[in-house]
N, C-alpha and C positions, 0 to 999 in steps of 0.2 A: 243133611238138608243143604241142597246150594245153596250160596250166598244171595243166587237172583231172590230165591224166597222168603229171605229175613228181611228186603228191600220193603215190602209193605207194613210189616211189623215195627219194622223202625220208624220209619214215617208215620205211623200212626201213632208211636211215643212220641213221636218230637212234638205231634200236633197236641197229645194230650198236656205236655209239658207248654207247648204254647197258650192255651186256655187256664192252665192252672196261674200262670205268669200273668195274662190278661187280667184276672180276677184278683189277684194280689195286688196290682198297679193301680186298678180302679179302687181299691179299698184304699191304698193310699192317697190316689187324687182326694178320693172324697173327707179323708182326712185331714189333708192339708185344706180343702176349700170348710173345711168347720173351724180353719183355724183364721180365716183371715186373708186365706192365698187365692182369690177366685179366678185370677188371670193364672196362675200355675195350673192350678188344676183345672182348667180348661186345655190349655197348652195339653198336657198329658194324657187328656180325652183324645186332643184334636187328632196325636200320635196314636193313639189306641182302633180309630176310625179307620187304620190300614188293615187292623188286625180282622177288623169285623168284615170292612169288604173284600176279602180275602176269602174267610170261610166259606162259604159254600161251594168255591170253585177248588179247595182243600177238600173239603167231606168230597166233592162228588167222585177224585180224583181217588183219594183213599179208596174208596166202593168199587170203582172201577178194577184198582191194581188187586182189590183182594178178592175179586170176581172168581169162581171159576171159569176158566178159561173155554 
């Protein structure tokens, strides 16, 4: 297999690896805000909000490169 074709498979790890990360980060905002941190764990939302407006223009891009051609 060429390498050009392992390019969308990886990217789509890394993206799965990004979502798995976003969802562990949000479990600890919301941890820290049950403990008293409401300004941190907003801060770490406010960080998280690149991740969100991001996606879809990732999914659409994924879809695209794992198209056939």
């Amino acid at each position: 297999m060429p390498n050009s074709d392992l390019l969308p498979s990886l990217l789509s790890k890394l993206y799965e690896n990004q979502l798995a990360l976003e969802a562990s980060i949000m479990e600890l905002s919301n941890w820290i805000e049950q403990r008293g941190s409401a300004d941190v764990a907003e801060n770490v939302r406010g960080a998280l909000d690149t991740l969100s407006h991001n996606e879809e223009f990732i999914k659409l891009t994924l879809a695209a490169l794992m198209s056939p051609e």
